[in-house]
C-alpha positions in Angstrom: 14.1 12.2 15.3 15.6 8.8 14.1 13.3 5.8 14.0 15.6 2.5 13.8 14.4 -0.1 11.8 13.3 -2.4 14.7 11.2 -0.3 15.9 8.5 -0.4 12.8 5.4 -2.0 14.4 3.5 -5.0 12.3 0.1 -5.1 11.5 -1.2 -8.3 9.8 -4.5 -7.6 7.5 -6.9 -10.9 6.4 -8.8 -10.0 3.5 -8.1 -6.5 3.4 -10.4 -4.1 1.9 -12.2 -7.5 0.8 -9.4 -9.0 -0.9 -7.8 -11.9 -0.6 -5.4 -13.6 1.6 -3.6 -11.4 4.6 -1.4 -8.5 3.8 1.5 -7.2 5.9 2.2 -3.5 6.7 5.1 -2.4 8.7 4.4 1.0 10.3 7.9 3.2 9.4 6.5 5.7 11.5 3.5 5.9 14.4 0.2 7.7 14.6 1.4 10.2 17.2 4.7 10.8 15.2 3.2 11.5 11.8 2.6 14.9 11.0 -1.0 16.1 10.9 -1.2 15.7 6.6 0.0 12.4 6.7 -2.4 9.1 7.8 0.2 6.7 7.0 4.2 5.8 6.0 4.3 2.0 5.7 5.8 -1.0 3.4 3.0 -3.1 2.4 3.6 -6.7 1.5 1.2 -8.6 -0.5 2.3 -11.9 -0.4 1.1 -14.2 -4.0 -2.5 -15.1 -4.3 -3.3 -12.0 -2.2 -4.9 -8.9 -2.7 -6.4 -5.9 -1.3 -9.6 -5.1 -2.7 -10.8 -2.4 -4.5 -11.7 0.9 -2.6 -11.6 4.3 -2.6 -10.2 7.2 -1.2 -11.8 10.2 0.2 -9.8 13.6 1.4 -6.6 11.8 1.2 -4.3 10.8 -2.2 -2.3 7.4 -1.6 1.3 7.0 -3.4 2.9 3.4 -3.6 6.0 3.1 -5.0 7.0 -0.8 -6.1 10.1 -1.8 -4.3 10.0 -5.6 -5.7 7.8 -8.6 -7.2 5.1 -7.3 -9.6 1.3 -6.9 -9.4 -1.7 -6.0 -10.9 -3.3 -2.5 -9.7 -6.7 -1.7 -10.7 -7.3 1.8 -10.9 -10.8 3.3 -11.6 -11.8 1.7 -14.6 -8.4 0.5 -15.3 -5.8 -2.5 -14.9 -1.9 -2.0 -15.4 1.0 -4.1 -14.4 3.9 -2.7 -11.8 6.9 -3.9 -11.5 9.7 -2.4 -9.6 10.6 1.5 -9.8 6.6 2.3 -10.5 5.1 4.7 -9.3 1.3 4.6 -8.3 -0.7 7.7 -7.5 -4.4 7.4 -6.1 -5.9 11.0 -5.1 -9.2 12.0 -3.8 -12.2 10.4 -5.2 -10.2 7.6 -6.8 -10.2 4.0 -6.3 -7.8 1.1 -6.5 -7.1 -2.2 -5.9 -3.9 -4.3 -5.7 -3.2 -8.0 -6.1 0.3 -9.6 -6.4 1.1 -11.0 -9.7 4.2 -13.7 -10.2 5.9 -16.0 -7.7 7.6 -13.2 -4.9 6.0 -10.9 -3.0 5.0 -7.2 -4.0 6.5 -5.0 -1.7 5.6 -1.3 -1.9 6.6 1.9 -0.2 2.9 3.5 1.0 2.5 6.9 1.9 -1.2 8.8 2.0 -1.2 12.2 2.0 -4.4 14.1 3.6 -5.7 16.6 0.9 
């Protein structure tokens, strides 16, 4: 199966998660075509000043990778810097939170995995 690039669908998120400002995610792939272990296979934009709020996951691990810009991920009880090439992981039980940091967007490859 080939998926072209036009064919990603948009969805536009205000506040996500209770952050701040609205985050883009383009769908790579659709509900019906994901396999049954996968909930999502996106690129998430989070556009300066914005953020998605802290949360976490339950039965699934989430895996950005940072594509470009740089940002602030709050895992747990922790807060690191990302910048491009990172790798984030986010299993089950975990939370985390994601604002951008610096004057371009973040962009991030998301994939979450159900355990």
């Amino acid at each position: 199966m080939l998926i072209k690039a036009n064919e990603a669908t948009l969805d536009l998120r205000p506040e996500m998660r209770g952050g701040t400002g609205t985050i883009e995610i383009k769908n790579h792939v659709t509900k019906a075509d994901l396999p049954k272990n996968l909930r999502l296979v996106a690129e998430i934009t989070v556009v300066p000043g914005a953020s998605i709020g802290f949360h976490e996951h339950k039965g699934e691990t989430e895996i950005f990778v940072i594509k470009s810009g740089c940002g602030r991920i709050l895992d747990d009880n922790d807060s690191y810097l990302v910048n491009v090439g990172d790798v984030v992981l986010t299993g089950d039980s975990h939370s985390h939170g994601v604002a951008c940091e610096g004057n371009e967007p973040l962009v991030m490859t998301a994939v979450i995995v159900l355990d």
